[in-house]
PyMOL Python script that loads the backbone (N, CA, C, O; Angstrom):
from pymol import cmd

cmd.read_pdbstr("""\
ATOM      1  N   UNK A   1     177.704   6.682 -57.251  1.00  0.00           N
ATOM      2  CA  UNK A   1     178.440   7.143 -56.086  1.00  0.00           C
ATOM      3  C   UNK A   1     178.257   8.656 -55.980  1.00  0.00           C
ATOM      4  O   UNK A   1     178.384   9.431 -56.928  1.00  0.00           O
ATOM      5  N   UNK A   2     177.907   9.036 -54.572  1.00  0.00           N
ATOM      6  CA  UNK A   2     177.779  10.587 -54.584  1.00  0.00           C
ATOM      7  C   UNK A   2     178.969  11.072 -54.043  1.00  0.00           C
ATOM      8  O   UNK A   2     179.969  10.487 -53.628  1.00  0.00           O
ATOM      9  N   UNK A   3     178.638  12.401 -54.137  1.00  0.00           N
ATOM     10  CA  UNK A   3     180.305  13.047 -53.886  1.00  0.00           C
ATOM     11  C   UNK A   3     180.286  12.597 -52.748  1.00  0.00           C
ATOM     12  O   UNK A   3     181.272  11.869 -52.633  1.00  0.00           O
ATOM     13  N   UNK A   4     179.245  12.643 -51.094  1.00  0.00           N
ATOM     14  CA  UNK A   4     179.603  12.718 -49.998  1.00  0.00           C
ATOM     15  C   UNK A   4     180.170  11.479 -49.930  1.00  0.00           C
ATOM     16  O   UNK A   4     181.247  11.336 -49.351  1.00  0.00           O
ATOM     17  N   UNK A   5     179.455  10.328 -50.568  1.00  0.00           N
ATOM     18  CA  UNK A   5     179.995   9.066 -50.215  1.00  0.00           C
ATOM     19  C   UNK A   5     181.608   8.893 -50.839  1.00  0.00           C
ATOM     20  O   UNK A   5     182.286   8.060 -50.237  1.00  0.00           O
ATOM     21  N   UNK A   6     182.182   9.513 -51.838  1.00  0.00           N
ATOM     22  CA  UNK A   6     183.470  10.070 -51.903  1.00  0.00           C
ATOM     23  C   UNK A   6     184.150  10.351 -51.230  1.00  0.00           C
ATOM     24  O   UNK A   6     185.007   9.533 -50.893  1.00  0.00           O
ATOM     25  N   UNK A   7     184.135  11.520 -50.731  1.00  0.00           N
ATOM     26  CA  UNK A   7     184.443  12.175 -49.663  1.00  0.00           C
ATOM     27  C   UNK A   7     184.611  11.413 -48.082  1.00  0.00           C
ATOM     28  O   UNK A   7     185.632  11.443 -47.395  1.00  0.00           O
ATOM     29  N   UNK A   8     183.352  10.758 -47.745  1.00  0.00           N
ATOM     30  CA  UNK A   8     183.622   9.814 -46.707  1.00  0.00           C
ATOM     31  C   UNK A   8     184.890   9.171 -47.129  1.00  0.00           C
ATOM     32  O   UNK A   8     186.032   9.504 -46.814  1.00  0.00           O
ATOM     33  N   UNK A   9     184.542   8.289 -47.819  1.00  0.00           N
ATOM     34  CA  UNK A   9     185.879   7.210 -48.080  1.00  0.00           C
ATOM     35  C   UNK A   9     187.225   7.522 -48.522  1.00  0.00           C
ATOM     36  O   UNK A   9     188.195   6.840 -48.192  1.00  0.00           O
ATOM     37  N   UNK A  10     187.296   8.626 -49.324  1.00  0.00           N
ATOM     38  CA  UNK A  10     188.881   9.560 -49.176  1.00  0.00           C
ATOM     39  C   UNK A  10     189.181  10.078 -47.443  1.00  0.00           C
ATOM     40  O   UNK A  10     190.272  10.202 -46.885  1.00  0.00           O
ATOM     41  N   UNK A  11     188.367  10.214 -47.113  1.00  0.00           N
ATOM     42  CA  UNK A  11     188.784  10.735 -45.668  1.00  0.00           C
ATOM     43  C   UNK A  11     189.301   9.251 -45.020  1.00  0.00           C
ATOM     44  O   UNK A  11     190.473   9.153 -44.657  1.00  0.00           O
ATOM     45  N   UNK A  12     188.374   8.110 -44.893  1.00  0.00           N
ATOM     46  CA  UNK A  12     188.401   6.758 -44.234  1.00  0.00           C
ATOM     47  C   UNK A  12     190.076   6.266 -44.842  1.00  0.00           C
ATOM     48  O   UNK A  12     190.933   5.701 -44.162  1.00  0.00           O
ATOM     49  N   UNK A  13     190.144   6.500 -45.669  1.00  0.00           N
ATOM     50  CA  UNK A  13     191.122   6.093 -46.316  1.00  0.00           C
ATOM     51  C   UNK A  13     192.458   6.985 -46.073  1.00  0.00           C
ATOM     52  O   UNK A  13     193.526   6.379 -46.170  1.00  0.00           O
ATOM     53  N   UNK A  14     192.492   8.330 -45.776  1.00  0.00           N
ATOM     54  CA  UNK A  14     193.497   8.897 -45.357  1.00  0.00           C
ATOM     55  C   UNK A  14     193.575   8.472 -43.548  1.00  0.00           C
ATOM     56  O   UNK A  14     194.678   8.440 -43.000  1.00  0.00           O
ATOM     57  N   UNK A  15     192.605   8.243 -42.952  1.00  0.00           N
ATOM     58  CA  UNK A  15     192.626   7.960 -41.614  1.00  0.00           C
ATOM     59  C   UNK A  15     192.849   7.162 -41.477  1.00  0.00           C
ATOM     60  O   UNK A  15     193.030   7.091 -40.261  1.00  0.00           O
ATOM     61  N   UNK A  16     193.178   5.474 -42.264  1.00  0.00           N
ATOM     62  CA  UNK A  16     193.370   4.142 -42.062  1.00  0.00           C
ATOM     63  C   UNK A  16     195.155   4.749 -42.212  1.00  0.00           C
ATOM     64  O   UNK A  16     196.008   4.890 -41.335  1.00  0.00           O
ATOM     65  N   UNK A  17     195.210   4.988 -43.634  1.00  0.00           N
ATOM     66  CA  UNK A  17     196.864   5.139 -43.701  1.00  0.00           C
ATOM     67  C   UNK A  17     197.329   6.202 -42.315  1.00  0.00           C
ATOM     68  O   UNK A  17     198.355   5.753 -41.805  1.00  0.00           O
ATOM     69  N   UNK A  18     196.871   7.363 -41.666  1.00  0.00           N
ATOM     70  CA  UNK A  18     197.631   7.418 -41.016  1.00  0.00           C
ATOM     71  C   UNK A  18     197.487   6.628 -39.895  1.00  0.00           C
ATOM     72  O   UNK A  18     198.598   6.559 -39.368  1.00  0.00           O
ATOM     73  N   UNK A  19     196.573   5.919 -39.188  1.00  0.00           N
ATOM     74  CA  UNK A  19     196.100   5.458 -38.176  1.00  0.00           C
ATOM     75  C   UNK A  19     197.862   3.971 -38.542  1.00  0.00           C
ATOM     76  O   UNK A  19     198.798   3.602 -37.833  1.00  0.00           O
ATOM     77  N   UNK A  20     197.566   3.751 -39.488  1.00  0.00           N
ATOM     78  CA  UNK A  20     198.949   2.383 -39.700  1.00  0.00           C
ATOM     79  C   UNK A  20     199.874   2.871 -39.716  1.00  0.00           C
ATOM     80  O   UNK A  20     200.656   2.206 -39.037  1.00  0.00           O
ATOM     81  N   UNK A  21     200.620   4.249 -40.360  1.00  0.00           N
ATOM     82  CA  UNK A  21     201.563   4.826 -39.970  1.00  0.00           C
ATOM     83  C   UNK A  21     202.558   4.807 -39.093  1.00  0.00           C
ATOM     84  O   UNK A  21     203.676   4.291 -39.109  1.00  0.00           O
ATOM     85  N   UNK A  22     201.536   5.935 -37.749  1.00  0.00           N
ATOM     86  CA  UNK A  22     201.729   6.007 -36.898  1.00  0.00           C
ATOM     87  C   UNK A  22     202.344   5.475 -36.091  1.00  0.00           C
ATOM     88  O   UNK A  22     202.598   6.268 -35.185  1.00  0.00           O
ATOM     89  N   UNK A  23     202.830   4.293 -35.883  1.00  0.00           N
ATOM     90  CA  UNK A  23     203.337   3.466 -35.007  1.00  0.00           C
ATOM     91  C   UNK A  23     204.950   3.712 -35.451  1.00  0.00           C
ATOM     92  O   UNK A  23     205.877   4.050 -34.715  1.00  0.00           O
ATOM     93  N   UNK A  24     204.965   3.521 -36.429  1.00  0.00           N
ATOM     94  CA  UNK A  24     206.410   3.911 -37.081  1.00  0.00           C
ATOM     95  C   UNK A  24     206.798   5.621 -37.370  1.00  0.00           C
ATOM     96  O   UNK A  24     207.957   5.987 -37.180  1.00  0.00           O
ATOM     97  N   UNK A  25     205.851   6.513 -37.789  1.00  0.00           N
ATOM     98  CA  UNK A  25     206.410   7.471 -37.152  1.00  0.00           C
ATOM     99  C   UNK A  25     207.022   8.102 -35.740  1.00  0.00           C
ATOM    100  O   UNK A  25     208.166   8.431 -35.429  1.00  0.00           O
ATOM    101  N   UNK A  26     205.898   8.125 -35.100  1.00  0.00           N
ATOM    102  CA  UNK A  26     206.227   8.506 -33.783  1.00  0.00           C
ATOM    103  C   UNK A  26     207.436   7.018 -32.960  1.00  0.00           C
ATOM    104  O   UNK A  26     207.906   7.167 -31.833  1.00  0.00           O
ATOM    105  N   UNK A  27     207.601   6.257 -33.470  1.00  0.00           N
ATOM    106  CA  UNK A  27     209.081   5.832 -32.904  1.00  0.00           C
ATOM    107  C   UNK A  27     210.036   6.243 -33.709  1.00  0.00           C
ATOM    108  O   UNK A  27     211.093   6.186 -33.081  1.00  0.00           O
ATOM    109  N   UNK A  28     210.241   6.714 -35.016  1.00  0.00           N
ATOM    110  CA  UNK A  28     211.273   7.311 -35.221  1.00  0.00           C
ATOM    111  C   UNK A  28     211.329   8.804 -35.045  1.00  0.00           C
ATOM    112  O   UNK A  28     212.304   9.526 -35.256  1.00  0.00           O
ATOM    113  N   UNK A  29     209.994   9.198 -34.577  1.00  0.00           N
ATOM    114  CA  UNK A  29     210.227  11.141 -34.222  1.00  0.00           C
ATOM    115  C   UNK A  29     211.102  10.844 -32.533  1.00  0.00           C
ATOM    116  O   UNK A  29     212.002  11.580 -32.128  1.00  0.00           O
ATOM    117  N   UNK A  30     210.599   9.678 -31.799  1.00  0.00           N
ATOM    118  CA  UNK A  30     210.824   9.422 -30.246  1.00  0.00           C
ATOM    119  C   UNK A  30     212.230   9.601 -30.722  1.00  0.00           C
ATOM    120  O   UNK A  30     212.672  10.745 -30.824  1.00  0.00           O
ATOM    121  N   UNK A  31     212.839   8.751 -30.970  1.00  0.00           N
ATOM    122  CA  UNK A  31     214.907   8.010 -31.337  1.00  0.00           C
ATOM    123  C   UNK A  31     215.265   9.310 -32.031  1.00  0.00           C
ATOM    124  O   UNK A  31     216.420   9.680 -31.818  1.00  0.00           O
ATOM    125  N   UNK A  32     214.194  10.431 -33.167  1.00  0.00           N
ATOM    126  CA  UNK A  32     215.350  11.262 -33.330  1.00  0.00           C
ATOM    127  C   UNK A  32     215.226  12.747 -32.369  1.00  0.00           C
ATOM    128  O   UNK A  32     216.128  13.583 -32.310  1.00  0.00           O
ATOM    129  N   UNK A  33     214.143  12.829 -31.782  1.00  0.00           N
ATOM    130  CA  UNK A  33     214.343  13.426 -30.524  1.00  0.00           C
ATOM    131  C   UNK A  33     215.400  13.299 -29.264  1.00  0.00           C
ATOM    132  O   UNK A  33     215.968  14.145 -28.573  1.00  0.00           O
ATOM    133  N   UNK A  34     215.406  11.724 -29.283  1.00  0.00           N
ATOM    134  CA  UNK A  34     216.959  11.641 -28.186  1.00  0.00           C
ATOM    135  C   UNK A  34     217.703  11.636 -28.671  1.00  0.00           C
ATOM    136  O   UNK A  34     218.694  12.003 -28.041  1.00  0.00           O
ATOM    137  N   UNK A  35     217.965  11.202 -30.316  1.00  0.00           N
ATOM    138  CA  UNK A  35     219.772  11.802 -30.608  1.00  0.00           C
ATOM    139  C   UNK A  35     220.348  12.870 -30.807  1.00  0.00           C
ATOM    140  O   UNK A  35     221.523  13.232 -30.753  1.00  0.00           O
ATOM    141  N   UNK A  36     218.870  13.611 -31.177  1.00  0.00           N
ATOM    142  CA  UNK A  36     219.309  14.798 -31.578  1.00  0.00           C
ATOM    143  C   UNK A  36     219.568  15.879 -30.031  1.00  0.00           C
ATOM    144  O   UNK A  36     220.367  16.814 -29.995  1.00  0.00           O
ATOM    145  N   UNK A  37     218.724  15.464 -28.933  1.00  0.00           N
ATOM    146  CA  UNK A  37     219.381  15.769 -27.343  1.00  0.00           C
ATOM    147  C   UNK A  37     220.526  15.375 -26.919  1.00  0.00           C
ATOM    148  O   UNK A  37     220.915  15.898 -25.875  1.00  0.00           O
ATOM    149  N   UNK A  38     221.213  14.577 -27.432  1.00  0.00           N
ATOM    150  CA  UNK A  38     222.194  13.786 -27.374  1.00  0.00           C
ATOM    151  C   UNK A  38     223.397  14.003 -28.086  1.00  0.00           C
ATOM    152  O   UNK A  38     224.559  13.642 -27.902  1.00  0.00           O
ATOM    153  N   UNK A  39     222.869  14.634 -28.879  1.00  0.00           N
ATOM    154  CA  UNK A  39     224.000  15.213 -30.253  1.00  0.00           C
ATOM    155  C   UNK A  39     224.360  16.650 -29.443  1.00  0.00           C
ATOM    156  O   UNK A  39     225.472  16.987 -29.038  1.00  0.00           O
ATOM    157  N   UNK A  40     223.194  17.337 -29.337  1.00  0.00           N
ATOM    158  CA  UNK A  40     223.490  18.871 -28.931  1.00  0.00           C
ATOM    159  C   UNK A  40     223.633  18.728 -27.086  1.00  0.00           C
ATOM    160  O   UNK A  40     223.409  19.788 -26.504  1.00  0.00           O
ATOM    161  N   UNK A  41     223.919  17.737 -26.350  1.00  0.00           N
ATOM    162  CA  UNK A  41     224.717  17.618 -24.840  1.00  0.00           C
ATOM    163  C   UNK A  41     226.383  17.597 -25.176  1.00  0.00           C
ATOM    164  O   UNK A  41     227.384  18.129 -24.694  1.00  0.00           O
ATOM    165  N   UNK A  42     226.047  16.558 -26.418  1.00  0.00           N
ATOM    166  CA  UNK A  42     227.748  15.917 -26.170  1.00  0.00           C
ATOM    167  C   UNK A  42     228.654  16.568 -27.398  1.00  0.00           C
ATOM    168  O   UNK A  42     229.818  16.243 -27.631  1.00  0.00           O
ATOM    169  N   UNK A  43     227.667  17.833 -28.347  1.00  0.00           N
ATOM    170  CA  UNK A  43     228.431  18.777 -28.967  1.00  0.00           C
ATOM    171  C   UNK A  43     228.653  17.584 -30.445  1.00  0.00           C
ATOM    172  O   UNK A  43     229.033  18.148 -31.471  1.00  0.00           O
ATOM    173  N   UNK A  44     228.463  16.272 -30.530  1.00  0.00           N
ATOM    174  CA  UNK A  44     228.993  15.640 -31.481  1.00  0.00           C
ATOM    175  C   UNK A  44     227.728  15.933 -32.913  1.00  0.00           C
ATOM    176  O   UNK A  44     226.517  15.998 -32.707  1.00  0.00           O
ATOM    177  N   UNK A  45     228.383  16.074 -34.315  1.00  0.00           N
ATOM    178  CA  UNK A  45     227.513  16.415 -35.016  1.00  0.00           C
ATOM    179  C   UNK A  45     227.540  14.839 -36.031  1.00  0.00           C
ATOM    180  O   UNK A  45     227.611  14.885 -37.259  1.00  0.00           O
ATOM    181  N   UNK A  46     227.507  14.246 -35.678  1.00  0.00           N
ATOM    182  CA  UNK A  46     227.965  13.103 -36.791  1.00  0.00           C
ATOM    183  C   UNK A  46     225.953  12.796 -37.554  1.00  0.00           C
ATOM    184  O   UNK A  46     224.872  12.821 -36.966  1.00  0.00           O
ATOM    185  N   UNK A  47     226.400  12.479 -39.414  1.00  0.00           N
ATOM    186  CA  UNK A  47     225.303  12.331 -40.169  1.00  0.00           C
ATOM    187  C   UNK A  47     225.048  10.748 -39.517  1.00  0.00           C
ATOM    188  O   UNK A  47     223.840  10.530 -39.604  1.00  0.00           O
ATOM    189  N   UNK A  48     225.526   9.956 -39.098  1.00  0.00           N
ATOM    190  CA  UNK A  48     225.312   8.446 -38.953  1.00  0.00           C
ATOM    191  C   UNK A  48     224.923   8.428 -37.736  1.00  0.00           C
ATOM    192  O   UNK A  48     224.883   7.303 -37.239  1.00  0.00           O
ATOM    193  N   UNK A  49     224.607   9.330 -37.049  1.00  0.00           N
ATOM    194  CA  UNK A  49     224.291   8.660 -35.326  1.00  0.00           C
ATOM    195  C   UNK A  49     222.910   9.431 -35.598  1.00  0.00           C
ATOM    196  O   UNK A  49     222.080   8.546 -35.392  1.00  0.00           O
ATOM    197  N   UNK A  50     222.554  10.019 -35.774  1.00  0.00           N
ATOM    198  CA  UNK A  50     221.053  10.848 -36.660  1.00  0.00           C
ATOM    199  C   UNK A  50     220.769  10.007 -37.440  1.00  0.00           C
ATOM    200  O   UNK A  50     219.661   9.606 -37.086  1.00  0.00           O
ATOM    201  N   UNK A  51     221.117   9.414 -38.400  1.00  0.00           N
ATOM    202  CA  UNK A  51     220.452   8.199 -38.937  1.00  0.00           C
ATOM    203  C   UNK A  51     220.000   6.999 -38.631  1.00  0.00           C
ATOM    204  O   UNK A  51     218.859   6.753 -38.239  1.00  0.00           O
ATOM    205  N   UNK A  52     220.817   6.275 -38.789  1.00  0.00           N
ATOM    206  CA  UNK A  52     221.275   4.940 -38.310  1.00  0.00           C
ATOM    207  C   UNK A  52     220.645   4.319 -37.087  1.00  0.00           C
ATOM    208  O   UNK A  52     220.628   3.098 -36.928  1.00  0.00           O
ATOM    209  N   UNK A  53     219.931   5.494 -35.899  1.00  0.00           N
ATOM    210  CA  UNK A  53     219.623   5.055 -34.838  1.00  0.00           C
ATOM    211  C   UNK A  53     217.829   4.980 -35.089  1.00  0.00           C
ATOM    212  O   UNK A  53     217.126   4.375 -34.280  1.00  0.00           O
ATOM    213  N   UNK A  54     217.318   5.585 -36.146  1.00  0.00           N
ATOM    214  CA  UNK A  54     216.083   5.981 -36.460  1.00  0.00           C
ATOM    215  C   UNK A  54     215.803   4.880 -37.519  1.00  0.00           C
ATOM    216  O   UNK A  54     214.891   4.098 -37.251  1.00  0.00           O
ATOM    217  N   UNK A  55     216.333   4.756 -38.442  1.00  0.00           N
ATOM    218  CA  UNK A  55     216.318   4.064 -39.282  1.00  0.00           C
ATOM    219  C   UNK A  55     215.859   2.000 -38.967  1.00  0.00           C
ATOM    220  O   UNK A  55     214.892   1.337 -39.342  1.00  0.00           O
ATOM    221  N   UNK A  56     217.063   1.637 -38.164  1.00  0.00           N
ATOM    222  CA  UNK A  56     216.671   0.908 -36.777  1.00  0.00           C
ATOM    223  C   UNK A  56     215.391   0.544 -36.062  1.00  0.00           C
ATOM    224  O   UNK A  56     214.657  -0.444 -36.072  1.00  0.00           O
ATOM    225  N   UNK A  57     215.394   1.659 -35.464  1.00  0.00           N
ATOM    226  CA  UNK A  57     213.686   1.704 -34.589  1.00  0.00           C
ATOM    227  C   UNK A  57     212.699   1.411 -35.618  1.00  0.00           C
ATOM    228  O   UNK A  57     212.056   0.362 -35.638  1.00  0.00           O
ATOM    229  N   UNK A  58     212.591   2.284 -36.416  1.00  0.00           N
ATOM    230  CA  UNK A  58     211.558   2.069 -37.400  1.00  0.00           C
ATOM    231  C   UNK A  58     211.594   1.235 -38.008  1.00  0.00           C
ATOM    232  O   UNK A  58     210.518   1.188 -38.605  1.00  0.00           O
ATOM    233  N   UNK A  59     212.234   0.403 -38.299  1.00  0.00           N
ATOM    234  CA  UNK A  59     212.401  -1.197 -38.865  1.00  0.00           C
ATOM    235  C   UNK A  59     211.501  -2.194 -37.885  1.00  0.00           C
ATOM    236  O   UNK A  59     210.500  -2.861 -38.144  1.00  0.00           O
ATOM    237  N   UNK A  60     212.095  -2.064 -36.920  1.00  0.00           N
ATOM    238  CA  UNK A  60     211.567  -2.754 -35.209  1.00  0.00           C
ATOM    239  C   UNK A  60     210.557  -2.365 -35.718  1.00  0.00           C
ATOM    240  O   UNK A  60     209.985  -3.086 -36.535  1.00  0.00           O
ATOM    241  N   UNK A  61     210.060  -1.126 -35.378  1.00  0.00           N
ATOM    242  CA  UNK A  61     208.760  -0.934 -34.769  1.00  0.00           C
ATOM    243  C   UNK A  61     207.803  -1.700 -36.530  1.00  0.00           C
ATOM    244  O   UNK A  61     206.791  -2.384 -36.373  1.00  0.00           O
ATOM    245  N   UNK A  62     208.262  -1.462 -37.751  1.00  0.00           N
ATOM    246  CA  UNK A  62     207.401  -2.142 -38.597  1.00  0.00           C
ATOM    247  C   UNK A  62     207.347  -3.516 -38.010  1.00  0.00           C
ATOM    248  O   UNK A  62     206.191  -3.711 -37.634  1.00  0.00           O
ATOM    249  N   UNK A  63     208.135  -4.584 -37.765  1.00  0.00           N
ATOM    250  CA  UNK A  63     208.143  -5.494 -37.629  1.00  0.00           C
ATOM    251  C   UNK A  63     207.124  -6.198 -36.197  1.00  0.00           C
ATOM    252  O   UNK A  63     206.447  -7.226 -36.202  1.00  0.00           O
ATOM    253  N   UNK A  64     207.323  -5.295 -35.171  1.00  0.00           N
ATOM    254  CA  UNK A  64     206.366  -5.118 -33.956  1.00  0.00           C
ATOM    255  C   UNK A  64     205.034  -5.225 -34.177  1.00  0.00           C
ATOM    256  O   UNK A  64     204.278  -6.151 -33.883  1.00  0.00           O
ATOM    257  N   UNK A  65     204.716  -3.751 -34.955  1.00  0.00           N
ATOM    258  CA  UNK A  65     203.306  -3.987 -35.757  1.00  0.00           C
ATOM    259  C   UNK A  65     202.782  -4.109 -36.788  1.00  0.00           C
ATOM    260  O   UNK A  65     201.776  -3.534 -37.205  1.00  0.00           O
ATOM    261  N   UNK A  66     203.748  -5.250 -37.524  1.00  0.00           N
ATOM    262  CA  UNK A  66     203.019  -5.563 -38.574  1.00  0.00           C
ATOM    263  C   UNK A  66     201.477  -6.388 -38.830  1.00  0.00           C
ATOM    264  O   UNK A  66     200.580  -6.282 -39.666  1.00  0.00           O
ATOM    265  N   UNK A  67     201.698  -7.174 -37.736  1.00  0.00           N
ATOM    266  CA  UNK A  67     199.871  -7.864 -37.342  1.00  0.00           C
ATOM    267  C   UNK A  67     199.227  -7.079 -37.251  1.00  0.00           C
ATOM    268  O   UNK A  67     198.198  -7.232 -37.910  1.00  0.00           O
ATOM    269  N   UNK A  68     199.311  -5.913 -36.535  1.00  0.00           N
ATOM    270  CA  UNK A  68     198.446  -4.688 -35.907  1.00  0.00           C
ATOM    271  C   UNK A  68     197.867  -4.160 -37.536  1.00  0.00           C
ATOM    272  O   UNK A  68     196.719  -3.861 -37.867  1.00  0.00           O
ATOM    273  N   UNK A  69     198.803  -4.176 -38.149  1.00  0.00           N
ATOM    274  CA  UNK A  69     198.926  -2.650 -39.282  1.00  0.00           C
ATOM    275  C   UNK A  69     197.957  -4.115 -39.959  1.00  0.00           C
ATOM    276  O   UNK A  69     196.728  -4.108 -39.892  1.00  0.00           O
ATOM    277  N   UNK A  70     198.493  -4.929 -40.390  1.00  0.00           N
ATOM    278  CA  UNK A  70     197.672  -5.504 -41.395  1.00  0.00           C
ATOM    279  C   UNK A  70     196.501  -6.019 -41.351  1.00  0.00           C
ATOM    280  O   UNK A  70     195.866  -6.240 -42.383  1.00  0.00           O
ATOM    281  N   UNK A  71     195.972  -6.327 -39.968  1.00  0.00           N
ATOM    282  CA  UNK A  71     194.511  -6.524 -39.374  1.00  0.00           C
ATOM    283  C   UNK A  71     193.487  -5.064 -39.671  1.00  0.00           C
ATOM    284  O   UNK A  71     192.260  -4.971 -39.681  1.00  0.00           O
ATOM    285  N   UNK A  72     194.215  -4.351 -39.825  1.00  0.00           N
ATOM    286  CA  UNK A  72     193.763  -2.480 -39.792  1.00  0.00           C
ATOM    287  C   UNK A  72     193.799  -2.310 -41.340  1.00  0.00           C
ATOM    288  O   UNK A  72     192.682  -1.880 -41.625  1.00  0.00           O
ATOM    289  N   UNK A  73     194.179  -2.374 -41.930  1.00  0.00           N
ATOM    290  CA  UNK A  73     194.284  -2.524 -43.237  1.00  0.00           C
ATOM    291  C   UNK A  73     193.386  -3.673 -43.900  1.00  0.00           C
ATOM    292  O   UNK A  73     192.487  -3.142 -44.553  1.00  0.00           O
ATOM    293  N   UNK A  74     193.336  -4.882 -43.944  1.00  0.00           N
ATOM    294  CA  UNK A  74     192.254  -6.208 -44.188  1.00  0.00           C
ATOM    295  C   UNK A  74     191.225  -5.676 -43.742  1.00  0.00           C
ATOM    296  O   UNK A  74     190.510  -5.591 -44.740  1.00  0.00           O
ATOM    297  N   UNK A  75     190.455  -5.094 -42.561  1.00  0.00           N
ATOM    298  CA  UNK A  75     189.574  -4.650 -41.874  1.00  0.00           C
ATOM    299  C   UNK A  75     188.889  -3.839 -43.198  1.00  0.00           C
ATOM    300  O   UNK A  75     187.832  -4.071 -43.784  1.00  0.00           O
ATOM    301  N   UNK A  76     189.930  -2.780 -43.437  1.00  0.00           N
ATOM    302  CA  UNK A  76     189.376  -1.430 -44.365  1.00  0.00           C
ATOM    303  C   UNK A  76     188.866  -1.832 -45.795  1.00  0.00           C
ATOM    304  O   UNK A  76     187.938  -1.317 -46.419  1.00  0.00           O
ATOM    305  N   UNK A  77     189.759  -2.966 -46.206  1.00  0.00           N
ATOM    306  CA  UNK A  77     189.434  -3.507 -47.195  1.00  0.00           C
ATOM    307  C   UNK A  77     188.378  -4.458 -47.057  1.00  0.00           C
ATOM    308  O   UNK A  77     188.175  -5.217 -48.005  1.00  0.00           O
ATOM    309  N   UNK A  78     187.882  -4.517 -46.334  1.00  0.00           N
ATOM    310  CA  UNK A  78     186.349  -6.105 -46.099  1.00  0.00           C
ATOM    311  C   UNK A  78     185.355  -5.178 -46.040  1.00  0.00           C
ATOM    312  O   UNK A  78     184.244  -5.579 -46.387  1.00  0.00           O
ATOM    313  N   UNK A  79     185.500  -3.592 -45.555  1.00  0.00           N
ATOM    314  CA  UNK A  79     184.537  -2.887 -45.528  1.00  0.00           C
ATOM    315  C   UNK A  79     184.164  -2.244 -46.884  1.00  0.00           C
ATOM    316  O   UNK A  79     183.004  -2.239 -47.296  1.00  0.00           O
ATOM    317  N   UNK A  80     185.315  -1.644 -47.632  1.00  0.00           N
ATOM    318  CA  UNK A  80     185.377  -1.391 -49.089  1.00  0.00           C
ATOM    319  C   UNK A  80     184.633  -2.382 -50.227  1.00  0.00           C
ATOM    320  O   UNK A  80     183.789  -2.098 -51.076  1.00  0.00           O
ATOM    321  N   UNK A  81     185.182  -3.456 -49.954  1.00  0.00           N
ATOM    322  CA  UNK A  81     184.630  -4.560 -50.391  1.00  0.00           C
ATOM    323  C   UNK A  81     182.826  -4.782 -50.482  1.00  0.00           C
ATOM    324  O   UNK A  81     182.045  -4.786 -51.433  1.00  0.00           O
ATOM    325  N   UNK A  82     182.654  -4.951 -49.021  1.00  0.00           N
ATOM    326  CA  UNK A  82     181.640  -4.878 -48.671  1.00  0.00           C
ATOM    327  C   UNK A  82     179.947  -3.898 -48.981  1.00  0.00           C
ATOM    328  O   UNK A  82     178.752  -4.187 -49.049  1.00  0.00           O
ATOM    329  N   UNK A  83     180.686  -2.827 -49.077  1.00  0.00           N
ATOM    330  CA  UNK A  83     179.904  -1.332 -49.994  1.00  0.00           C
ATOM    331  C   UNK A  83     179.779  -1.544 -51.715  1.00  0.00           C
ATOM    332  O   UNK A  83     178.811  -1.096 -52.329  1.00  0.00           O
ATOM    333  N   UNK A  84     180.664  -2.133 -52.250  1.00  0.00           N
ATOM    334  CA  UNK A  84     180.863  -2.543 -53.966  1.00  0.00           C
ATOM    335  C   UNK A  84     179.379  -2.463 -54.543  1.00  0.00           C
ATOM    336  O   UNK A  84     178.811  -1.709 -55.333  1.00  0.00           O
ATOM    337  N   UNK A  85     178.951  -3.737 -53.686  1.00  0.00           N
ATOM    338  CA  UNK A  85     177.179  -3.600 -54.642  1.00  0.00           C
ATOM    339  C   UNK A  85     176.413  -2.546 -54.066  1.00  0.00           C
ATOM    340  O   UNK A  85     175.450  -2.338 -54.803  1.00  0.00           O
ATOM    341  N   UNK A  86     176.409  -1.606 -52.840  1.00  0.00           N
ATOM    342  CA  UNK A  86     175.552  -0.644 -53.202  1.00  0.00           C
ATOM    343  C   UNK A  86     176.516   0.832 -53.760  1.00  0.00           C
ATOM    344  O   UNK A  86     175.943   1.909 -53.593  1.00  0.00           O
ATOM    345  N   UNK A  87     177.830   0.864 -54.353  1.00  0.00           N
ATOM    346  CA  UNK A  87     177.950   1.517 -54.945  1.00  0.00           C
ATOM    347  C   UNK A  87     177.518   1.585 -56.323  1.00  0.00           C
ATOM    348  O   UNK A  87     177.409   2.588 -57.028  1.00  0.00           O
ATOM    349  N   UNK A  88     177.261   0.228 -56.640  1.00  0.00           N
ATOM    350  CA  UNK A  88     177.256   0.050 -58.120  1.00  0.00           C
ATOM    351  C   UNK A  88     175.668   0.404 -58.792  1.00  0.00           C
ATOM    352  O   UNK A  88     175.364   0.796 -59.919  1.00  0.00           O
ATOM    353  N   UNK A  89     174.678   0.037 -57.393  1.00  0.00           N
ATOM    354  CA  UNK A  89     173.670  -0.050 -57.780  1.00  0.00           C
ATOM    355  C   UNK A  89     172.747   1.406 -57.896  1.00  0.00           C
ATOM    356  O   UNK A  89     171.594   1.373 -58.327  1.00  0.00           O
TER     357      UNK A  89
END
""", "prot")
cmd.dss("prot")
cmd.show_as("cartoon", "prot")
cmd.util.cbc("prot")
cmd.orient("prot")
């Protein structure tokens, strides 16, 4: 294995994890963007309405795309897989 071919696949591999991520971050950055607009309209500071409402979404949203995430993931791994014998050789 050469470094570049290293290097490719640490990169492929940081881009799969965030590429699966994603779906669940950015719905819980969305939910704590409106509570936290929501917190500072209505003056209320409460730790549980900042939580609780994010926490939530991001559950959903794993559950939403979990086919997505794991087709994206199986994918990365058939390709990994797939490279084995000319890494070895």
């Amino acid at each position: 294995m050469t470094q570049e071919l290293a290097a490719y696949l640490t990169s492929q591999a940081l881009t799969t994890a965030l590429i699966v991520s994603a779906p669940m971050l950015l719905a819980g950055m969305i939910v704590g963007i409106a509570v936290s607009i929501f917190q500072a309209v209505t003056q209320i500071n409460e730790m549980t309405l900042a939580f609780v409402p994010k926490i939530v979404v991001t559950a959903l949203a794993l559950l939403l795309f979990m086919p997505w995430m794991a087709a994206k993931l199986v994918d990365f791994m058939h390709y990994i897989f797939a490279i084995i014998p000319n890494i070895a050789s």
